[in-house]
ZAMARGU-4260 file (C-alpha; in steps of 0.2 Angstrom, whole numbers, plus 5000, padded with zeros to 4 digits):
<rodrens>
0) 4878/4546/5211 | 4885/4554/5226 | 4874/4546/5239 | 4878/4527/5230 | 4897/4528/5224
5) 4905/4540/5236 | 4899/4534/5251 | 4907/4517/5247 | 4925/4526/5249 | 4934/4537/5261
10) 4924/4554/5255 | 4921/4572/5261 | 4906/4583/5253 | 4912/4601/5256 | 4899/4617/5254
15) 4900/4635/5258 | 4884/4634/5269 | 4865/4630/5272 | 4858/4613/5275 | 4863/4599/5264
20) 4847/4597/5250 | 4834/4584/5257 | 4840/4568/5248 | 4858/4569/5256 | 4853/4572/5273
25) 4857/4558/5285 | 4867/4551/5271 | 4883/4562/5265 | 4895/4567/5277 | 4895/4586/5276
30) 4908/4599/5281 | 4903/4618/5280 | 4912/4632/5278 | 4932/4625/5278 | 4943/4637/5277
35) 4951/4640/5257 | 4969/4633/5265 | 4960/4620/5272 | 4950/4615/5259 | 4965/4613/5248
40) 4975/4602/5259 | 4961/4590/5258 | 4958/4591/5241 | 4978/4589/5236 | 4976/4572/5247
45) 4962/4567/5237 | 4965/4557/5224 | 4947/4560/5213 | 4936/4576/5215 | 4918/4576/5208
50) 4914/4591/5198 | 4900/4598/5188 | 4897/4615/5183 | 4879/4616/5183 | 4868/4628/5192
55) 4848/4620/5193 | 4834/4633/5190 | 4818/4624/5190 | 4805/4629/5176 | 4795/4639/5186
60) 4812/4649/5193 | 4816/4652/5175 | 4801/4660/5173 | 4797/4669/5190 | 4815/4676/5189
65) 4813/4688/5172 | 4834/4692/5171 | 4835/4674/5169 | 4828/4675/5152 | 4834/4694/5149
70) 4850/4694/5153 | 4862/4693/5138 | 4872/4678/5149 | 4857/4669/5147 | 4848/4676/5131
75) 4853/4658/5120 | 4848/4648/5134 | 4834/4651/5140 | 4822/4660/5125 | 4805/4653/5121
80) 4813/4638/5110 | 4827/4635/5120 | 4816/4634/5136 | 4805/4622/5129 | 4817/4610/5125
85) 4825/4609/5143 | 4806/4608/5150 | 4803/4593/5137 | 4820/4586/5144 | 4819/4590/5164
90) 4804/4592/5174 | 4812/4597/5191 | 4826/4604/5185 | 4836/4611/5173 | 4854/4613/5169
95) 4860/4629/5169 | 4878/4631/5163 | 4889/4639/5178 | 4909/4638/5178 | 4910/4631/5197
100) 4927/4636/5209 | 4929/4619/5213 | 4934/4614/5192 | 4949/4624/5195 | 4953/4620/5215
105) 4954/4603/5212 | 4964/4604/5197 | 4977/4617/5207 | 4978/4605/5221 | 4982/4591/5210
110) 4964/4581/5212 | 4961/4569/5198 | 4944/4576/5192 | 4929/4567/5186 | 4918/4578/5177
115) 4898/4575/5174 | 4897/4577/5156 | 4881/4591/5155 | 4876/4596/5138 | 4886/4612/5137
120) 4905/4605/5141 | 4910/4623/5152 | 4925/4612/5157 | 4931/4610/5139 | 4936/4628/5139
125) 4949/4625/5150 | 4954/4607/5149 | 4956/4596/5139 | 4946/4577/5140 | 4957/4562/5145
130) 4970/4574/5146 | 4966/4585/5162 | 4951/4575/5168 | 4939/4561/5166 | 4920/4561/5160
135) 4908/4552/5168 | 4889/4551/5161 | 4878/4538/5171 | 4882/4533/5191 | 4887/4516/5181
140) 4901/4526/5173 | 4907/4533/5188 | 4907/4520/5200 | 4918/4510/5185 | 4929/4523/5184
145) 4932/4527/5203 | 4937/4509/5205 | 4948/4509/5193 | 4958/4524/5200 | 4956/4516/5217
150) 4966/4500/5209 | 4979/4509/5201 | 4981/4526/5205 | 4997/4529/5200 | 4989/4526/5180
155) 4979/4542/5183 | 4993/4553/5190 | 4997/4560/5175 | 4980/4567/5170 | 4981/4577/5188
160) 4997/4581/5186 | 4992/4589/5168 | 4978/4599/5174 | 4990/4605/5188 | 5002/4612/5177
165) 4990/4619/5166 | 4984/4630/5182 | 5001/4637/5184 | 5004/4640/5168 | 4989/4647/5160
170) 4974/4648/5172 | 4983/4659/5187 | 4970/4669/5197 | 4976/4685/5188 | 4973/4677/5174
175) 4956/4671/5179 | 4951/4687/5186 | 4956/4697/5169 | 4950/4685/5156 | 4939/4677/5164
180) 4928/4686/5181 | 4933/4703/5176 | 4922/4703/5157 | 4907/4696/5165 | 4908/4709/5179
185) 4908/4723/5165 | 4897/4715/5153 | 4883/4712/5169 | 4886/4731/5174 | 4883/4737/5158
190) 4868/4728/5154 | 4860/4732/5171 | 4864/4752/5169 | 4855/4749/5153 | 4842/4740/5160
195) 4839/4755/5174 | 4843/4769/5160 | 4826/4761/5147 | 4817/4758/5166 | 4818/4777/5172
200) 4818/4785/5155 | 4799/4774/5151
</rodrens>
């Protein structure tokens, strides 16, 4: 979807570091490592940001990595049953649910999002569906969407603006970091002295 609708459009792919993966080379201009201040002044004067919220293990990841199936973050996901179904679903990868930065970026900077529709909805706990953002499910979807926003943008203001407000309202990075970064330090610390307590008392 990237490579196809994106590169039809005035577009920018921003990542932290590392080369871009093999099927966007040579086709997706790339910038590495902006600056957080820069990267927000180029989002606030985009008028749609892609986002997903999906990290891909690969099969054989999930089960060379044992704390991917251990960890209680992962416990529902990725036991025997559940493991089997991604694996009947997704050869190459599989979608790992991971609240990304960018969700709540773009939505501070006033970036109309458009959201990948993954099969767990992490966004959903945030924001609410053609309220805050847009859904998109097959690169058909998006492409018809992103034309439509690029023909009457001022239609979609008000679902930017919503999720905007909604950041500096509710979802400050105090608040983030309490309710949200915070419990998943403590809960991973925990279960990891825990881990090393059973490890060096067998």
């Amino acid at each position: 979807a990237m490579s196809h609708v994106f590169t039809r459009c005035k577009y920018v792919w921003l990542r932290k570091q590392g080369r871009p993966e093999k099927w966007a080379e040579g086709k997706l201009q790339v910038k590495k490592n902006m600056p957080f201040f820069k990267k927000m002044q180029l989002l606030s004067q985009s008028k749609m940001a892609l986002v997903h919220n999906t990290l891909g293990f690969s099969p054989g990841q999930v089960l060379e990595y044992p704390c991917l199936q251990n960890h209680p973050a992962f416990a529902n996901f990725f036991n025997a049953t559940r493991l089997a179904y991604w694996r009947s679903r997704f050869d190459k990868w599989i979608p790992t649910p991971q609240a990304k930065g960018r969700l709540f970026e773009s939505a501070a900077a006033g970036s109309l999002m458009l959201v990948w529709r993954d099969a767990h909805r992490l966004v959903e706990r945030w924001f609410v569906p053609g309220d805050d953002f847009l859904y998109w499910d097959t690169e058909a979807d998006l492409q018809e969407i992103v034309n439509a926003v690029l023909a009457n943008p001022s239609q979609y203001d008000h679902i930017a603006r919503s999720a905007q407000a909604k950041m500096r309202e509710r979802y400050t990075p105090e608040i983030l970091m309490r309710t949200v970064i915070m419990p998943f330090i403590n809960h991973s610390c925990l279960w990891t002295l825990s881990t090393n307590h059973s490890t060096s008392a067998g």
